[in-house]
N, C-alpha and C positions, 0 to 999 in steps of 0.2 A: 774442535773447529774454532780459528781463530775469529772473532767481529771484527767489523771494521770500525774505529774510532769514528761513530760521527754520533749527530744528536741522536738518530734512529736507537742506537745501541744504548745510549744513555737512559731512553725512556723505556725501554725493553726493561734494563736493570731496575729501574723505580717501579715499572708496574710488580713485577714478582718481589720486591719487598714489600711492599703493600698488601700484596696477599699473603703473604707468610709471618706476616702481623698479626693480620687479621685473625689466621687460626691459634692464634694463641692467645686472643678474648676470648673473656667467659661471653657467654650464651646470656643475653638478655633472659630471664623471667617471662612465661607465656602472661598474659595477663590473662582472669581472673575470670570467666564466663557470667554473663551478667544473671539473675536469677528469673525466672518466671516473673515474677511480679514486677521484676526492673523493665523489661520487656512490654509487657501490655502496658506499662506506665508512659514509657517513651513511643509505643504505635498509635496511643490515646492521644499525645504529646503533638503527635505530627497532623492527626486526622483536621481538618477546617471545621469550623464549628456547628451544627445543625441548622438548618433555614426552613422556612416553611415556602418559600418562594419557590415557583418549580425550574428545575436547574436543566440543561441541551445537555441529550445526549450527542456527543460528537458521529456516532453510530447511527442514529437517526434519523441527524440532520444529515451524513451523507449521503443516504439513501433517498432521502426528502431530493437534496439536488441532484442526483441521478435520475429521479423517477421527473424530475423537470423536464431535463434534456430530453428526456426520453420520448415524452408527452409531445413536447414540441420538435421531434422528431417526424414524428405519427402528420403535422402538417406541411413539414417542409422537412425533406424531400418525401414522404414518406406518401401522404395525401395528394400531391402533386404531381410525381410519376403517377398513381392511382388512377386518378382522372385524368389526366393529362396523355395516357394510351389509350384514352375509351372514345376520344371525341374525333371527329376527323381533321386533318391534315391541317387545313384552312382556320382552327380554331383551339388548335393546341397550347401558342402560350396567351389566349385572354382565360381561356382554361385554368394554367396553372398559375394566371397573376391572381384570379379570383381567392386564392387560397392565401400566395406570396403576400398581397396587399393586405391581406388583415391582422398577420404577425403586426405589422406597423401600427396601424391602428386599430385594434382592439387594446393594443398593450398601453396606448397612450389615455385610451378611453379607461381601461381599470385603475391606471394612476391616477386622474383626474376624479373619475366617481365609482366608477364600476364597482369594484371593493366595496366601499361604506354602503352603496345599495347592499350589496350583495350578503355580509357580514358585520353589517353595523347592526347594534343593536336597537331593529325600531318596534314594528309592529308585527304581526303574525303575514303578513306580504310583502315586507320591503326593508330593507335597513334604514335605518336612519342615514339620509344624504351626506351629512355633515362630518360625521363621528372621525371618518377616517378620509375625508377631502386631499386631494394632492398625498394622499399616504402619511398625512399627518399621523403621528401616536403608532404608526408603525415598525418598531425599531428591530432590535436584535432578541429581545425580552419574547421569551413563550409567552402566546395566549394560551390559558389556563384551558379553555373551553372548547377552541378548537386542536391545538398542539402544546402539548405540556412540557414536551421533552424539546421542541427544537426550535429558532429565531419565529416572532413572528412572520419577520420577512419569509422564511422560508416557504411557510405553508401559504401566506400571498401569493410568491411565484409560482408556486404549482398549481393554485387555484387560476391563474392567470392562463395558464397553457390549457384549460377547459374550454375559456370562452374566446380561445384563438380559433381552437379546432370545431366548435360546435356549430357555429355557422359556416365556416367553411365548407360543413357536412352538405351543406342545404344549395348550395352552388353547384352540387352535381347534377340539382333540378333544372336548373336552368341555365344551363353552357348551351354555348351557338345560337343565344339570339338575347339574350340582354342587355341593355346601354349599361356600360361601365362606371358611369356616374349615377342611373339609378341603383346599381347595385351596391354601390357605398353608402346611398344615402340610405335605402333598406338596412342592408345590414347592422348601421348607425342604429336606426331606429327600432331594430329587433331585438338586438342585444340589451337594449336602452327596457323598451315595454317586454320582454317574453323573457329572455334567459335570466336577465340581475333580478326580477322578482319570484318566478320560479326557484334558482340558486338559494333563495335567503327562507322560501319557504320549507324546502326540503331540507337545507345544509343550514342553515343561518337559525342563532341561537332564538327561541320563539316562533321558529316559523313554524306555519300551519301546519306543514305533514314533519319537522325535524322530532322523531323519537326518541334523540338523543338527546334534546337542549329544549325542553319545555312547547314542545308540537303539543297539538290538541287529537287529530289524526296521525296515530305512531304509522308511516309509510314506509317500508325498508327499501332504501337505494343507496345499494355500498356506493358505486363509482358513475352513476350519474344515467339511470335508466330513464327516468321523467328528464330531468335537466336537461341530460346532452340529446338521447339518441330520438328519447317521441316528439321532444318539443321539434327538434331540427326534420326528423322525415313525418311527420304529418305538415309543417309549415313546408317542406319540401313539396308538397303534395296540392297545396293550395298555390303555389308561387307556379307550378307546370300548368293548374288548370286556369286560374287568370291567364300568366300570357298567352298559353294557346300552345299548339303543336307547333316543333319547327316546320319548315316549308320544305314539303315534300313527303314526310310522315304522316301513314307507316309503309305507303307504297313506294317511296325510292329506298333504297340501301344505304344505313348508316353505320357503314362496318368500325369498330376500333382501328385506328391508322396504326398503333402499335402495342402487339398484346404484351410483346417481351415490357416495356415502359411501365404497363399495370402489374406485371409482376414482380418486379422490382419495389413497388409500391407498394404491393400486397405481404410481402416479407416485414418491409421496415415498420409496414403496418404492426404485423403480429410480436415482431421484437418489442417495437414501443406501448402497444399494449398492456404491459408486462409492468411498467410504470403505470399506463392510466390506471390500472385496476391493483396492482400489487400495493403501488406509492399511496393508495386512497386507504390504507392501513394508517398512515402518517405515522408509523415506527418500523423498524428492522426485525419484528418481532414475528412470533410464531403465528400472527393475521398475516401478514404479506405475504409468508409462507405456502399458507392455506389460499389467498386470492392468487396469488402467480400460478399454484397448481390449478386452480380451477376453470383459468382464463385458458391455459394452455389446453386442456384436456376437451372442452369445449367445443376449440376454434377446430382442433382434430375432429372430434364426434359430426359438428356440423360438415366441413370439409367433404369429408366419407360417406354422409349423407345426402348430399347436393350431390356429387359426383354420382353416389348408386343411384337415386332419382332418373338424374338425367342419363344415365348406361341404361337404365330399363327403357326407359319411355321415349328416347329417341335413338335409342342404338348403339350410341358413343359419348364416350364422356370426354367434356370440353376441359380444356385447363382453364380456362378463365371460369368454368363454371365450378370446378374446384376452388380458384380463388375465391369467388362470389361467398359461395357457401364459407369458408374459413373466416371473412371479415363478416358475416351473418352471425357465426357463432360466440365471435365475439364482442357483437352488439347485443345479440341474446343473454350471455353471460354475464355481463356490464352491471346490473344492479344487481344479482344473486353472488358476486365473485368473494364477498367477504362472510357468506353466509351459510355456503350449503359445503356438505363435502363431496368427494370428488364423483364417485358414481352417480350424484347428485346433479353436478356439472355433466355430465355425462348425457345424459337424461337430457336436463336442457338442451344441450349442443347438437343432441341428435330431432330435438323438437323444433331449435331453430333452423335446422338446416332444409329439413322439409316443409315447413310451413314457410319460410323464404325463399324456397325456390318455386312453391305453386301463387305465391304472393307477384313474384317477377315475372311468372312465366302464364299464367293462368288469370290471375285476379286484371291485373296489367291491359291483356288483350280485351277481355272482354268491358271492360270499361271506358279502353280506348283513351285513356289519360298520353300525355309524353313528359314524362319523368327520365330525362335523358340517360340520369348513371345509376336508376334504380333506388334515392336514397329512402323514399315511401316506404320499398318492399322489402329492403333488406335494415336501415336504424328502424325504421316504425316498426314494422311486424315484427321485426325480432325481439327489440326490446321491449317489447308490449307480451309478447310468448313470455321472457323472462320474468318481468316484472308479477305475471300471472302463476305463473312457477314456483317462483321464491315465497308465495305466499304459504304455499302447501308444502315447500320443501324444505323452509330455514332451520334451521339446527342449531339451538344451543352448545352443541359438544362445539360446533366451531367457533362461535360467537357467544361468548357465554353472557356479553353486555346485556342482548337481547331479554333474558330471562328475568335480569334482575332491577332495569334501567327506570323505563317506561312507568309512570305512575296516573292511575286517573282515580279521581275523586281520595287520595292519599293510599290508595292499595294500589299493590305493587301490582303490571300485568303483564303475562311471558308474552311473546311478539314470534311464538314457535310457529312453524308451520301448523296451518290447520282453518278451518273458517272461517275463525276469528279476523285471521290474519291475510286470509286471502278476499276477503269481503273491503279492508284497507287500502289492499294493494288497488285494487277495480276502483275504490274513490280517486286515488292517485291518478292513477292513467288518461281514467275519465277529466278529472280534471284537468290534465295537462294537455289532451287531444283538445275540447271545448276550447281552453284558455289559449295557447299555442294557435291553433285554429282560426277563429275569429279575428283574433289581435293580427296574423295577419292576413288577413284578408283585408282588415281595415287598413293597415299600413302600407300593403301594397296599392288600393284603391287611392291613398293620398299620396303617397309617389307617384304615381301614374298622373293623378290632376296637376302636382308641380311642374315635372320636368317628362314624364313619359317615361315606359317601362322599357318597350320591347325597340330596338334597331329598324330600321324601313326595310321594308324586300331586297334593294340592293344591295345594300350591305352586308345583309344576311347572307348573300348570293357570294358576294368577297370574299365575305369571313371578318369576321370578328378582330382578327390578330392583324389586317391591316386596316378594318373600316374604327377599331377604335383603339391601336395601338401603334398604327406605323409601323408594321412587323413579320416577316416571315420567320415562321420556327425553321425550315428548311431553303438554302439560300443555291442549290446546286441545280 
């Protein structure tokens, strides 16, 4: 077959010389396999050099911000569909601003002070103000004491999304009839006197009940049983009985305007969860493990249990009262989730599920309180059941910190389930019901003398969403 004279054919012919060159070189020499020893000399060669400083795990820390988003999941959207389908028609978004508004300012409040109360190092009730002011000294660098393996910042931010959600807890008390400006300037002031020195007692290195950082009372609260759930539903509890019942409770009907809305809530609730209690491991490690199973198993066990409750005792089981009980079990689970194992959880979750549902259903009526969204009966009683739990339940096989950690008078003391430790737990609670308690009652009494607590009957009668927001949620 003839080619055609053009360049084509020319470079045709140079490539196949080229090759038929080549096979007529010798064969380069394999070189020379390096020895054992040449080896671990050059793997020694490449290693960075030893530090005593503690170094981010990239693994972590990304769990660290996942278990953020997550948390702050849990308030928006998550807490806000929640309550925002329980309240009626007329009062649905001052409802869900209650929650919306304090993302903003709670997070502006922990930058400012919130933090250094919280985790500065001061006395056995409160950080030092100053230590970490505007988040001074808080950079990228682990804190040794709190997160060794990931940014300061990081464990900030997560700690942040606590005291977004913890009051926001306390706002289910009192939807459909509070002035929206008393309820900032509370909030301000609660978070300010009850949750930053609580936090710093339990969590913050010195504090009174931290068993992990020089406490005097070793208290166990993996993910925030005293801090988030007793402090928020007993002050829930005081804030329903000062203002007073709404108008018209309990003889007119205050149905949920939308249950689909609370269950939508109640999901994102139990996914975010998963971070409040998993992330409170503050590593990827085989604790987050053990807290994610136990939250989950729990929030089932109570579930199951509030639903069989109410199939026996009225007939039929409600789905929102299956919801009820699932965010029960996971307030009940909340301080045992890093500590007990799963049958353990188990146990809890079927203990909060009953004893919050005769809390909502039983304790409720006959007291005659109006705790609009229940947060009394299901954060207090639950995690006050847990708290009481973990003291007889913890388990070294899960926690083995617990065994070894804790030191009084320079001997060592295990923090196992047993009398010991459940005798601690009863200081805690009591302490946090007392302190929680009073502080507001006293802060609500001076709110009330500045600007006044509750809306006037009209308004109440309008609703909230236009008497203090200019707003209908539904415009059709």
């Amino acid at each position: 077959m003839n080619f055609p004279r053009t360049p084509a054919r020319h470079l045709l012919l140079l490539c196949g010389l080229l090759v038929f060159t080549a096979t007529l070189l010798p064969c380069p020499a394999a070189p020379e396999s390096p020895t054992l020893e040449e080896r671990v000399a050059r793997l020694e060669a490449a290693q960075p050099p030893p530090t005593a400083s503690p170094s981010i795990d990239t693994g972590d820390n990304a769990w660290m911000l996942i278990s953020c988003g997550m948390v702050l999941m849990m308030t928006a959207p998550g807490l806000i569909l929640f309550y925002g389908g329980l309240v009626r028609t007329k009062n649905v978004l001052s409802t869900m601003m209650h929650s919306l508004v304090l993302m903003g300012v709670m997070s502006l409040l922990w930058m400012v002070y919130g933090y250094s109360l919280a985790f500065g190092e001061g006395n056995a009730f409160f950080g030092h103000p100053l230590q970490y002011l505007f988040l001074k000294g808080v950079g990228t660098e682990p804190n040794p004491v709190y997160a060794a393996t990931v940014p300061h910042q990081s464990f900030m931010l997560f700690q942040m999304m606590f005291v977004i959600i913890t009051p926001a807890l306390i706002s289910g008390a009192v939807a459909e009839r509070i002035k929206f400006s008393a309820y900032l300037l509370f909030m301000v002031l609660w978070v300010t006197v009850v949750y930053l020195p609580l936090c710093h007692m339990v969590w913050g290195k010195g504090g009174l009940f931290c068993w992990y950082a020089g406490g005097r009372i070793p208290v166990l609260d993996f993910a925030g049983g005293t801090v988030v759930h007793i402090s928020s539903g007993i002050s829930a509890l005081v804030c329903a009985l000062v203002l007073g019942k709404r108008d018209g409770f309990p003889h007119e009907p205050m149905m949920p305007h939308n249950v689909v809305l609370s269950l939508i809530g109640t999901g994102l609730l139990w996914v975010g969860w998963f971070g409040f209690n998993a992330g409170s491991a503050v590593s990827a490690g085989a604790l987050a493990t053990s807290a994610f199973a136990a939250t989950h198993f729990s929030a089932a066990a109570a579930a199951v249990a509030w639903a069989t409750f109410e199939w026996v005792l009225k007939g039929k089981p409600s789905v929102l009262g299956a919801a009820s009980g699932m965010v029960a079990g996971l307030a009940t689970i909340t301080p045992a989730s890093g500590f007990v194992t799963i049958p353990s959880a188990v146990v809890i979750g079927l203990a909060g599920g009953c004893v919050c549902y005769l809390a909502v259903t039983h304790l409720k009526a006959r007291l005659g309180y109006d705790d609009s969204l229940d947060v009394f009966g299901v954060h207090c009683v639950g995690s006050l059941t847990g708290m009481l739990l973990l003291g007889v339940l913890a388990s070294p096989a899960i926690n083995g910190a617990i065994a070894s950690t804790f030191q009084s008078q320079g001997a060592v003391v295990s923090l196992a389930g047993g009398s010991g430790q459940f005798l601690n737990q009863l200081k805690g609670v009591l302490f946090t019901v007392v302190f929680a308690g009073t502080a507001t009652w006293v802060l609500l009494k001076v709110v009330n003398a500045v600007i006044g607590l509750r809306v006037d009957r009209e308004e109440e009668t309008l609703g909230l969403d236009l008497s203090q927001h200019g707003e209908r949620a539904y415009n059709d």
